[in-house]
GUDOGU-842864 format. One record per residue (C-alpha): residue number from 1; residue in three letters; x, y, z. Coordinates in steps of 0.001 Angstrom, whole numbers, padded with zeros to 6 digits. Layout:
<midren><n>NUM</n><res>ALA</res><c1>X</c1><c2>Y</c2><c3>Z</c3></midren>
...
END
This chain:
<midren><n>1</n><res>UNK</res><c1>000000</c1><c2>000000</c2><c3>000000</c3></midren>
<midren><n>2</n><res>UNK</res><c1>000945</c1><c2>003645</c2><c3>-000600</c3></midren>
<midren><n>3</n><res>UNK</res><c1>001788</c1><c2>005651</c2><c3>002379</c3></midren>
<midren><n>4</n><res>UNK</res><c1>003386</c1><c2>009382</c2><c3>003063</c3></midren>
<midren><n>5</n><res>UNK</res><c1>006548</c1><c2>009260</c2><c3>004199</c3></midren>
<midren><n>6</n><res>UNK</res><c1>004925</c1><c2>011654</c2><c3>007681</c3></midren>
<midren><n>7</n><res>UNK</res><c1>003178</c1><c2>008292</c2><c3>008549</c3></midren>
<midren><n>8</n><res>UNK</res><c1>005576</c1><c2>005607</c2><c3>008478</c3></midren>
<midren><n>9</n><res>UNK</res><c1>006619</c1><c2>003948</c2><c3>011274</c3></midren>
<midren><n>10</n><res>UNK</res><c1>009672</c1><c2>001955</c2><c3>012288</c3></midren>
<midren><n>11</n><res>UNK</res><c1>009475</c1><c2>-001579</c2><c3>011128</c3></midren>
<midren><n>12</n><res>UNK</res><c1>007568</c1><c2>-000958</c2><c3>008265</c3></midren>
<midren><n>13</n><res>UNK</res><c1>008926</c1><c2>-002785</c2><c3>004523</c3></midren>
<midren><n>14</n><res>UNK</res><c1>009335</c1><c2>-001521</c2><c3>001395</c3></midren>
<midren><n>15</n><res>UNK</res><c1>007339</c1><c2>-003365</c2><c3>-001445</c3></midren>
<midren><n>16</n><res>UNK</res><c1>009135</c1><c2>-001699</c2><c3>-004011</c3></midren>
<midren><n>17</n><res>UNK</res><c1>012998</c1><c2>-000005</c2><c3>-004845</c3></midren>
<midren><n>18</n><res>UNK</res><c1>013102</c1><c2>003835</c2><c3>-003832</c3></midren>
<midren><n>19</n><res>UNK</res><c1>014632</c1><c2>005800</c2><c3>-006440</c3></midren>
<midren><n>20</n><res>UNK</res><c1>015793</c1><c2>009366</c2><c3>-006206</c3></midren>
<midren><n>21</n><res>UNK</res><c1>015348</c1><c2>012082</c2><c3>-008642</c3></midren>
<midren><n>22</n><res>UNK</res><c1>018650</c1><c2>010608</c2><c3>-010702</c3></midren>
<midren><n>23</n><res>UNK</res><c1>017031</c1><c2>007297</c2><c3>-010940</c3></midren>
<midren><n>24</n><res>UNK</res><c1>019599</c1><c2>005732</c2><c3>-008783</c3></midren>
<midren><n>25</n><res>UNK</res><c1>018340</c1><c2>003644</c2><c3>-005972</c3></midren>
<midren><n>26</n><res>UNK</res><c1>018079</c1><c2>005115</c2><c3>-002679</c3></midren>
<midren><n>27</n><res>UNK</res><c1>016579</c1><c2>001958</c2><c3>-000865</c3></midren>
<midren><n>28</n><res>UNK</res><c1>015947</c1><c2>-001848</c2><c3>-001951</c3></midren>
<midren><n>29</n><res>UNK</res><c1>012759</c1><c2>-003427</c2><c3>-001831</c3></midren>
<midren><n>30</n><res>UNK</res><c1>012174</c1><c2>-005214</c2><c3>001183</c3></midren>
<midren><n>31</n><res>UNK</res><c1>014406</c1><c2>-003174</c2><c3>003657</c3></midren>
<midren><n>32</n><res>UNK</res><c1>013031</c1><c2>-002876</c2><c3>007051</c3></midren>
<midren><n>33</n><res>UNK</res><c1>012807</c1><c2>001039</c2><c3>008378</c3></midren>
<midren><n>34</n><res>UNK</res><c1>014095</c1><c2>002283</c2><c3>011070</c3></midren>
<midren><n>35</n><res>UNK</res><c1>014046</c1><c2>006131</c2><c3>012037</c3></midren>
<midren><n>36</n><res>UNK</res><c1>016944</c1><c2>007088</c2><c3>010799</c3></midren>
<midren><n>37</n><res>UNK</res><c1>015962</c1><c2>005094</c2><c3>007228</c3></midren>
<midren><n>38</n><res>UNK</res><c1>012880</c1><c2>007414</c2><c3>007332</c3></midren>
<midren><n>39</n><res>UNK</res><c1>014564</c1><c2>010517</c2><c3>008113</c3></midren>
<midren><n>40</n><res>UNK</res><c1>017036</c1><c2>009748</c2><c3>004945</c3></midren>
<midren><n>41</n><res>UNK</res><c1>013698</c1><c2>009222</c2><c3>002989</c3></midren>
<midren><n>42</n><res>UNK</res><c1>012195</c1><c2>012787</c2><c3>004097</c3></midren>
<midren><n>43</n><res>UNK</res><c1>015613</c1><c2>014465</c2><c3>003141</c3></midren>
<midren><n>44</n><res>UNK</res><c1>015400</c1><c2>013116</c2><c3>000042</c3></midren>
<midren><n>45</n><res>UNK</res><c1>012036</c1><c2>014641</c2><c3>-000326</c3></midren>
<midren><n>46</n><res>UNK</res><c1>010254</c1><c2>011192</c2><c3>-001109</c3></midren>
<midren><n>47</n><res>UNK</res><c1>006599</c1><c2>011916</c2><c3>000126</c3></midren>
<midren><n>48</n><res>UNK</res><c1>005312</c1><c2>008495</c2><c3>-000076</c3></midren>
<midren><n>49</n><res>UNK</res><c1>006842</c1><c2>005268</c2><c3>-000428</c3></midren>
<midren><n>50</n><res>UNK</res><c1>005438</c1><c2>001324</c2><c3>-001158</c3></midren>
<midren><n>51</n><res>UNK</res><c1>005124</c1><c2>-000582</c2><c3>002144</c3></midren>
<midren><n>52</n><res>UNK</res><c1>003214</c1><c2>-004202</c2><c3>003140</c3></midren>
<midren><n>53</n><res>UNK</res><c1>003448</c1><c2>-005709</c2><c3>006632</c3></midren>
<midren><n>54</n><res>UNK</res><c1>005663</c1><c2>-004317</c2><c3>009843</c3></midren>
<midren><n>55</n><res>UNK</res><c1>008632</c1><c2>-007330</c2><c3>010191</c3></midren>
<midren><n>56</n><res>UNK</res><c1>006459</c1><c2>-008367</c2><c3>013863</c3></midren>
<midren><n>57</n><res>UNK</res><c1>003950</c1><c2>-009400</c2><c3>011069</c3></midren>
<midren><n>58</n><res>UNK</res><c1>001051</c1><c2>-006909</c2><c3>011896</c3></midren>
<midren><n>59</n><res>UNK</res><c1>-001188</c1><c2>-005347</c2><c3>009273</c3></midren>
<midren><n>60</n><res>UNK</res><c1>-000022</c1><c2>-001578</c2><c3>008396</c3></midren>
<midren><n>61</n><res>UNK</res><c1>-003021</c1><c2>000850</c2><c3>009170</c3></midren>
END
């Protein structure tokens, strides 16, 4: 599911590659976030990002 980058919350995984604005990767698909991985996402100005289930296996929302 689609979420802002305002509302993620540690654990969450990416479904899908984050790219910057040079199409270069900034994050794989299927890393686990942490705060400091979201605070690299909102300085890169990436407002919302791919995500499925938290890594304790709970539903996101």
């Amino acid at each position: 599911m689609l979420v802002k980058t305002r509302y993620l919350i540690e654990g969450c995984i990416l479904s899908r590659e984050i790219r910057g604005l040079s199409d270069r990767p900034i994050m794989n698909e299927k890393t686990i976030l942490t705060k400091e991985l979201i605070e690299a996402l909102q300085a890169f100005l990436i407002t919302e990002v791919s995500v499925g289930e938290r890594s304790d296996r709970s539903r996101i929302g």
